[in-house]
C-alpha positions, 0 to 999 in steps of 0.5 A, spaced: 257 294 779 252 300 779 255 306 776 247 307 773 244 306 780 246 313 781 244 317 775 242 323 775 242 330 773 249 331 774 250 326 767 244 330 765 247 336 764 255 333 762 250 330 756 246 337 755 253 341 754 255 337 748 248 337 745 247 344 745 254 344 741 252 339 736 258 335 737 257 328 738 265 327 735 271 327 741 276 329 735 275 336 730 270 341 730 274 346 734 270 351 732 263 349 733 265 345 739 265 351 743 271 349 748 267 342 750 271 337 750 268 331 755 273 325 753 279 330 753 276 332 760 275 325 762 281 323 760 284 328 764 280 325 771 282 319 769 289 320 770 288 324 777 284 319 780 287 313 779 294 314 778 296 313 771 300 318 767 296 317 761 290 315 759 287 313 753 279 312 751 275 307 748 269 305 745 268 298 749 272 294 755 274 289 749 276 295 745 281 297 750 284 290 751 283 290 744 287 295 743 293 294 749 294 288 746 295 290 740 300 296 742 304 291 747 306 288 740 301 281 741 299 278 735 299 272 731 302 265 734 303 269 741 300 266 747 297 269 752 295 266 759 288 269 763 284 265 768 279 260 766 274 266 770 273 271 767 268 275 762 269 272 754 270 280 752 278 277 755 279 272 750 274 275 745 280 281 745 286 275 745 283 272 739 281 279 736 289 280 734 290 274 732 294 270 740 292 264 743 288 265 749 292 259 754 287 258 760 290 256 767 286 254 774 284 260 779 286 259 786 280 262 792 283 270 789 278 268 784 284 270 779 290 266 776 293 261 780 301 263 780 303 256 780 298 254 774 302 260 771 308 258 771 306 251 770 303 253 763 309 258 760 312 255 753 317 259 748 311 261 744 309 265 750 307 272 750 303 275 756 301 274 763 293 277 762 290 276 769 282 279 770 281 282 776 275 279 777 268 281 782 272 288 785 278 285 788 285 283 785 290 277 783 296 276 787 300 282 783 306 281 786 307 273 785 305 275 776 310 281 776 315 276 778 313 271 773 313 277 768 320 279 770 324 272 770 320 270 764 320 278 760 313 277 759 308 283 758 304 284 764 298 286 761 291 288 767 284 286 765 281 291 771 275 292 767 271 289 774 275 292 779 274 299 778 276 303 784 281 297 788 287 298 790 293 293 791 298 296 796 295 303 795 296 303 787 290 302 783 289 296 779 290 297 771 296 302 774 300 297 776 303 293 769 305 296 762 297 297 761 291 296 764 284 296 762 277 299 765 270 298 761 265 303 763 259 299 761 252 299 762 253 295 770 260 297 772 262 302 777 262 307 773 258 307 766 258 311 760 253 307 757 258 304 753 266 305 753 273 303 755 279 306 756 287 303 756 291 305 762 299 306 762 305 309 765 308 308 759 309 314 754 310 310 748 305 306 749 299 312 751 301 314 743 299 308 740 294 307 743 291 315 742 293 314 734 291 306 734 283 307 736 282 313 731 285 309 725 292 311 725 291 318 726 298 321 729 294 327 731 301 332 730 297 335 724 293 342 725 287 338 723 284 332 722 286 332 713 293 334 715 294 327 720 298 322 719 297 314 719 305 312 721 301 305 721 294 302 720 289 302 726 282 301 728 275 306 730 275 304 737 273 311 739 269 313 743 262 318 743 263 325 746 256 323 749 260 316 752 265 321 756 260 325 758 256 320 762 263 318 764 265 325 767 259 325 771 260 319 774 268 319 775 266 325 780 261 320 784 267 315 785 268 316 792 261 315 793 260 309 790 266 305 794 264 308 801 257 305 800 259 299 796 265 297 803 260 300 808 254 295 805 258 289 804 262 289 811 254 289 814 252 283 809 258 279 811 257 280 818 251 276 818 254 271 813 260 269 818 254 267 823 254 261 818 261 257 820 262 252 814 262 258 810 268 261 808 270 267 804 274 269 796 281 271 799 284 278 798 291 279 796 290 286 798 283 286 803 283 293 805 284 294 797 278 290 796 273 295 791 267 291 794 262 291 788 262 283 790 262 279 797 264 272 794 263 266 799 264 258 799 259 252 800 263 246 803 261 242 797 258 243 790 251 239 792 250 244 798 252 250 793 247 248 788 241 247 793 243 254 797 242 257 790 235 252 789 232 255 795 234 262 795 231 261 788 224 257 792 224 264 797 225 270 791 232 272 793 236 270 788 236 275 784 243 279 785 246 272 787 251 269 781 253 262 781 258 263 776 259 256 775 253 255 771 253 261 767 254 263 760 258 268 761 263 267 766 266 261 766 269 256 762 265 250 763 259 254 759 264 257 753 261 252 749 262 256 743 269 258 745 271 250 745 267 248 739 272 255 735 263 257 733 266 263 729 263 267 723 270 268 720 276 263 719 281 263 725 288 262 724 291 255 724 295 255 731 288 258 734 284 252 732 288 248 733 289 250 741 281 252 741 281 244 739 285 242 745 282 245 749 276 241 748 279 235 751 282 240 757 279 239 765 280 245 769 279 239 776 282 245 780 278 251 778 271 246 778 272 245 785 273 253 787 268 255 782 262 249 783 262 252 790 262 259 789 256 265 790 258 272 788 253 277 791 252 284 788 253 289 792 248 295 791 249 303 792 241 303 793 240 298 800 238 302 806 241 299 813 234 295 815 235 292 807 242 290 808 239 286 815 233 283 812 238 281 805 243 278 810 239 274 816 235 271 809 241 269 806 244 266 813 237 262 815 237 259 808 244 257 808 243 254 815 238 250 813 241 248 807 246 245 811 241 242 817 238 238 811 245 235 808 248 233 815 241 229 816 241 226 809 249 224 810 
């Protein structure tokens, strides 16, 4: 996801304007600020761009789920269903507004099985949260209707999928709110930074006084606001948005590279027929950071990574079975409640369930599964030479396997 791969003086420059004003804070200074202001500008980019009628930053992609569950009225004894792929900033932000994160299998999307979903409501459930994991999207279609019969939220974590689209709409524009990060290695990078999308005008509001610990903004200046309720600092820097602003600018850009790229590394992964491909609910949608694709079986999966290790092309691959960061086999931390503070009673004691909890039917998708980053930097005879390694060692793999049977 490589925003930072094409930084430059256009960001440069964003930055320079609000160092020469000194005005680090998105709010106030009206005087000394000199009419700059790179988050309300952002803000603005954001809408047209991507569709939503408002927009609200943040400091982080936590922050900003953050601060939609909270805003939808998600708390204590709420349960909210998200896959058992996903970054642990997903269930962080669940736990965070004291909610129950209940995770269910992903089917070949990568994201959220509709019939795991279904099987896992209870009275005590709240929300449907899918991530839209590696540039594509779920089966928005199937979730929504789940919403619908149930009246649960809908709430986007789009955070890996900035710039797809699901039936010409953008992810994170679709349910009651959506959720981009903005950080260091997604499409498009602030540095550090978020933002909460929504069509809803009720919620845009909370959210706008929520992350900047209550304020209603209604005053003259910031001593003459009010705190209607009591929210947090979730703000982001001027000189966060000005990174952004930059960069939102490069959007088409990165997506035409990002297709154009992943389109020719595919085509020398499908020479290799045993191997199969992520399913797309939306294909033409699909943002392309990732091309992920499916092994016959564990063992051939682990021994493709082995040997890609062996001949120094590993790097930009993610096997995310074996990954701390991703998948719910490694969450160790998540399923032995190692918190620095006290969790409420219902949480421990759904963290202490899910100990015991097999996921047979995300292992089987996920052990076979490598996601390859696409990157904006690759040359056409770079793409050729990446995919002819990959394809070779594949075939080998399976040659290998099919002597040993």
């Amino acid at each position: 996801m490589p925003g930072f791969e094409f930084f430059g003086n256009e960001e440069r420059k964003e930055v320079n304007d609000v160092l020469e004003t000194g005005i680090l804070m998105r709010y106030g200074f009206d005087g000394p600020r000199k009419g700059i202001w790179k988050a309300k500008e952002l803000e603005e980019a954001i809408t047209r761009v991507f569709g939503a009628k408002y927009a609200q930053l943040t400091s982080s992609g936590t922050t900003a789920l953050t601060t939609a569950l909270t805003v939808l009225n998600i708390g204590a004894g709420d349960e909210v269903i998200m896959p058992t792929f996903t970054f642990v900033a997903s269930f962080e932000a669940v736990l965070g507004v004291g909610a129950i994160p209940v995770l269910v299998d992903v089917d070949e999307t990568l994201t959220l099985n509709p019939d795991a979903v279904r099987a896992a409501i209870t009275p005590r459930t709240k929300c449907i949260m899918p991530v839209h994991m590696c540039g594509s999207m779920a089966d928005i279609d199937a979730l929504q209707q789940i919403c619908k019969e149930h009246q649960l939220v809908f709430l986007e974590d789009a955070c890996q999928s900035i710039g797809a689209t699901y039936k010409g709409k953008a992810v994170g524009t679709i349910g009651d709110a959506g959720a981009f990060s903005f950080d260091f290695v997604k499409t498009i990078t602030c540095g550090e930074g978020g933002v909460v999308l929504t069509n809803n005008e009720e919620v845009y509001l909370k959210c706008d006084g929520y992350t900047d610990h209550g304020h209603d903004h209604k005053g003259a200046d910031r001593g003459a606001d009010l705190h209607p309720f009591i929210g947090q600092n979730f703000r982001i820097s001027e000189l966060h948005a000005a990174v952004g602003l930059a960069q939102i600018r490069k959007l088409d850009q990165f997506l035409a590279i990002q297709r154009k790229n992943q389109r020719l590394l595919r085509s020398y992964l499908e020479q290799v027929p045993e191997l199969s491909f992520r399913v797309i609910p939306d294909a033409e949608g699909d943002s392309c950071t990732f091309l992920s694709w499916f092994l016959p079986t564990e063992a051939i999966a682990k021994a493709v990574v082995v040997e890609m290790k062996a001949q120094g092309i590993l790097p930009g691959n993610f096997y995310w079975y074996a990954n701390n960061w991703h998948y719910i086999k490694q969450w160790d931390h998540l399923k032995n409640i190692a918190t620095l503070n006290n969790l409420n009673a219902e949480q421990k004691a759904a963290l202490q369930k899910l100990r015991s909890t097999n996921f047979p039917a995300s292992d089987a998708i996920m052990s076979r599964c490598i996601s390859t980053a696409i990157s904006l930097m690759w040359t056409e005879e770079q793409v050729r030479e990446k995919g002819t390694k990959m394809a070779d060692i594949i075939k080998k793999v399976l040659s290998e396997a099919t002597v040993q049977a």
